[in-house]
C-alpha positions in Angstrom: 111.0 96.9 77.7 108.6 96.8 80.3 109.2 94.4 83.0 106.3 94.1 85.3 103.4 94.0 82.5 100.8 91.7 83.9 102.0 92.6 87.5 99.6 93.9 90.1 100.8 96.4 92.6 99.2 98.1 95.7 100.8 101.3 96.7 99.3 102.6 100.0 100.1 106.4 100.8 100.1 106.7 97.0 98.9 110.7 97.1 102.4 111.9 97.2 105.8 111.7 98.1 107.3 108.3 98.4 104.0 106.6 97.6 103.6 108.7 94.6 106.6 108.2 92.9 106.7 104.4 93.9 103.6 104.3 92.2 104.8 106.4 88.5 108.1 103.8 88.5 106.4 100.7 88.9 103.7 101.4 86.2 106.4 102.7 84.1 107.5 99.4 84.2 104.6 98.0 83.3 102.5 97.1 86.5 98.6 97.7 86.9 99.0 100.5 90.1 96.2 100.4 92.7 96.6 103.5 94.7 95.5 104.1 98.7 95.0 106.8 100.8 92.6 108.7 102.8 91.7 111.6 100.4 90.7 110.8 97.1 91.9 113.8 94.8 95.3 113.2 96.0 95.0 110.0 94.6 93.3 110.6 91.3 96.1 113.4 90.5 98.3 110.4 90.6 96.3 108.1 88.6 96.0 110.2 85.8 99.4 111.3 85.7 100.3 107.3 85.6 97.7 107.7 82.7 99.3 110.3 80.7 102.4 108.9 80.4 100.8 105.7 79.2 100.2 103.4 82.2 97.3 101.5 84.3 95.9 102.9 87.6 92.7 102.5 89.8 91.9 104.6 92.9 90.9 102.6 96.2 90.5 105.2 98.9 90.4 104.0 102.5 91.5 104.8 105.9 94.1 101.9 107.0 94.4 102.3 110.4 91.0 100.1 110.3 91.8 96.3 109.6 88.2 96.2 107.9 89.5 98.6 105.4 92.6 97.4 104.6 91.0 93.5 104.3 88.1 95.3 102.0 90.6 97.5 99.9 92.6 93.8 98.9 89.2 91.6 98.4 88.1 94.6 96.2 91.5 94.5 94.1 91.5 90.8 94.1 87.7 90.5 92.8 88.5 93.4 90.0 92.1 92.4 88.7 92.8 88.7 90.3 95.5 89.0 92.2 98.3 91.5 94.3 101.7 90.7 93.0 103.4 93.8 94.8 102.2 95.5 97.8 104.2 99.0 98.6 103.5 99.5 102.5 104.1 102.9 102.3 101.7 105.1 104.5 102.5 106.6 107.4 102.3 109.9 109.4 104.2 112.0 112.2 103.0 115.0 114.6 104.3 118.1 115.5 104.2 117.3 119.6 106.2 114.1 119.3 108.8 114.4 122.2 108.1 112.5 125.7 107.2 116.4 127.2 105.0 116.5 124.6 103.5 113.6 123.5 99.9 112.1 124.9 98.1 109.4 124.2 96.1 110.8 121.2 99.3 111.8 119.5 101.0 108.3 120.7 98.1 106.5 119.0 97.9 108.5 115.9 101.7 107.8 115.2 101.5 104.3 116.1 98.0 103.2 114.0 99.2 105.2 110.8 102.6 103.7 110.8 102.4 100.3 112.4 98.7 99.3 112.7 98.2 100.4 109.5 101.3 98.1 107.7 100.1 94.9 109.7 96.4 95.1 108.3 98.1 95.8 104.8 100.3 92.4 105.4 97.3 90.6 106.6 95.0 91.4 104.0 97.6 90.5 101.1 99.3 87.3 102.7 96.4 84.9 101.8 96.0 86.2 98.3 99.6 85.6 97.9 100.0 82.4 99.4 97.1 81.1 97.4 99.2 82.6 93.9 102.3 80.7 95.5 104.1 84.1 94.9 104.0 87.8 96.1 106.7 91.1 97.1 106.2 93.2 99.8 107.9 96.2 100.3 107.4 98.2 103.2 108.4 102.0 103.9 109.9 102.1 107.5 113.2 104.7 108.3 116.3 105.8 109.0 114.7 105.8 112.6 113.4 102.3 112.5 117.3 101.3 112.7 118.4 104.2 114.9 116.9 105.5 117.8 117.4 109.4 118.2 115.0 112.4 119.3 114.2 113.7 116.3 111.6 111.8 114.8 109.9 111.4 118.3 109.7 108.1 120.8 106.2 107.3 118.6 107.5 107.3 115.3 111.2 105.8 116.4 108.9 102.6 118.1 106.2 101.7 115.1 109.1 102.1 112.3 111.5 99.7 114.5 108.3 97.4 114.5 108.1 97.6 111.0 111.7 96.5 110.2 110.8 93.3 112.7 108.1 92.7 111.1 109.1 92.6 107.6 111.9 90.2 109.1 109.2 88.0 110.3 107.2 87.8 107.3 110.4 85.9 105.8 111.0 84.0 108.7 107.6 82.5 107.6 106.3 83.0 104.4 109.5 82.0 102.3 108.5 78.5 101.8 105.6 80.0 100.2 107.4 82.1 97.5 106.7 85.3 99.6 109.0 87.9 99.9 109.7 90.9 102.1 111.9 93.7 101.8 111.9 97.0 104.1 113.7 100.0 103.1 114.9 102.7 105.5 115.4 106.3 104.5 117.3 109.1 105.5 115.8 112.7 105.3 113.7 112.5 102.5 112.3 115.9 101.2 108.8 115.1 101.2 105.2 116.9 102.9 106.0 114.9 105.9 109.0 117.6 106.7 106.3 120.1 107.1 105.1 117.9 110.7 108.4 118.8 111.3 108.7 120.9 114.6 111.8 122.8 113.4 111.2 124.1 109.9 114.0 122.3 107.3 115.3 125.0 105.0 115.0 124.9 101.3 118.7 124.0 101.1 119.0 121.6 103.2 116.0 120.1 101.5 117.7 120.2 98.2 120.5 118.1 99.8 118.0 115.6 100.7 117.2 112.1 99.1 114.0 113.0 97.0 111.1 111.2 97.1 111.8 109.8 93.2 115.1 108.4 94.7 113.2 106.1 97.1 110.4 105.7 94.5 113.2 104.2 91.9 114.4 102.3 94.8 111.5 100.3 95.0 111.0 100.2 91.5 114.6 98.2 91.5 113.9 95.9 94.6 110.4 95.1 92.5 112.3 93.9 89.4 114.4 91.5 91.3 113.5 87.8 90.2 111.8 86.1 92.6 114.9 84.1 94.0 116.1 86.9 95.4 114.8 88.5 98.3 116.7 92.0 99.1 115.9 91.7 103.1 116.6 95.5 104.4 117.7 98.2 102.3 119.4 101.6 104.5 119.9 104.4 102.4 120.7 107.8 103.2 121.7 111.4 101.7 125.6 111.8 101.1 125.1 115.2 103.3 124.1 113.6 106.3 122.5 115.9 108.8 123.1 114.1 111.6 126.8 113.3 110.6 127.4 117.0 109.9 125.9 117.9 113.2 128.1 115.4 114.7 131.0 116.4 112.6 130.6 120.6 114.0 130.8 119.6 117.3 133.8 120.6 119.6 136.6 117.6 119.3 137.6 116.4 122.7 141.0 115.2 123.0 141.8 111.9 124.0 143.2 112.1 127.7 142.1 115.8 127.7 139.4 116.9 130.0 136.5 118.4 128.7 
């Protein structure tokens, strides 16, 4: 049984990885997909591979750091299907130079506008669609860094996925009373093309012990399915093999009382 038939659902960064298989559960379930991202055969891969396996998809390219965009890319799904039930907020992007030694303020901006920016034009766009249907889900990508500040991810990336977690947070502090929900989920290491921004290369086992991308994707396919009573507010999930636990695990024990 198909749970979301008649559903609309708006998966930015749909080309691969976490968008992608967001986007391949939820039509499974039955919702009309709508996918987003800056290169278009990305995107049409996806849509016929929702296709093939008997589901609805339309390609809506667009660059979402520009609010313009983003406000154009949900008229232009409004005026052709009538309404957003879902939106996924799911692009983002990370840099190779991301540590303060490193980091200027191209990079800074780059990070910020394709993670942050980029989600609040989303929000904007969709917010008087849904008010107007009286209903609506967002769910928004952030991090295991929007919860935890560390150096890996870079002071950039840490900053606009912390302001996505607030903001989802806000968007129910609001728009509750209006049947609006918003849930943010915050992955671990998740073995998807973003690893390759990754200044130190991850090998291909410690990708394997990774969450993969479908993991997340079925993640959001479960949050989506929820009735609309329920609103699942922040969601942290992480692999079992923890690299930063098993980094923390290797280190030398200091004794209690001993010197170290």
């Amino acid at each position: 049984m198909q749970h979301l038939n008649g559903k609309i659902a708006w998966v930015t960064g749909a080309g691969s990885g976490i968008g992608k298989a967001a986007a391949i559960a939820l039509a499974r379930e039955g919702a009309t997909v709508v996918l987003t991202g800056r290169r278009k055969q990305p995107l049409e891969d996806v849509a016929r591979s929702v296709k093939a396996d008997g589901g609805s998809a339309f390609v809506q390219t667009g660059d979402l750091t520009r609010a313009a965009t983003a406000s154009r890319v949900a008229k232009a799904i409004h005026a052709r299907l009538g309404r957003i039930d879902i939106l996924v907020n799911n692009a983002g992007v990370n840099i190779l130079k991301r540590n303060w030694r490193q980091l200027d303020a191209a990079g800074a901006s780059e990070v910020l506008e394709g993670n942050l920016s980029s989600a609040f034009y989303c929000v904007l766009a969709v917010l008087p669609i849904m008010r107007s249907q009286g209903e609506g889900l967002l769910i928004h990508t952030a991090s295991w860094a929007g919860r935890f500040v560390g150096p890996m991810a870079g002071p950039a990336y840490v900053a606009a996925k912390h302001g996505v977690v607030a903001m989802s947070h806000s968007i129910n502090c609001e728009e509750c009373v209006n049947g609006i929900r918003s849930s943010v989920v915050c992955p671990g290491e998740v073995a998807t093309p973003i690893l390759e921004q990754r200044p130190v290369p991850v090998s291909q086992e410690d990708r394997a012990r990774m969450l993969q991308a479908e993991d997340v994707g079925d993640l959001i396919r479960y949050i989506a399915l929820l009735p609309a009573h329920v609103c699942l507010n922040e969601v942290l999930v992480t692999p079992t093999w923890n690299r930063g636990y098993v980094a923390a695990l290797r280190q030398p024990q200091v004794k209690i009382g001993s010197r170290p």
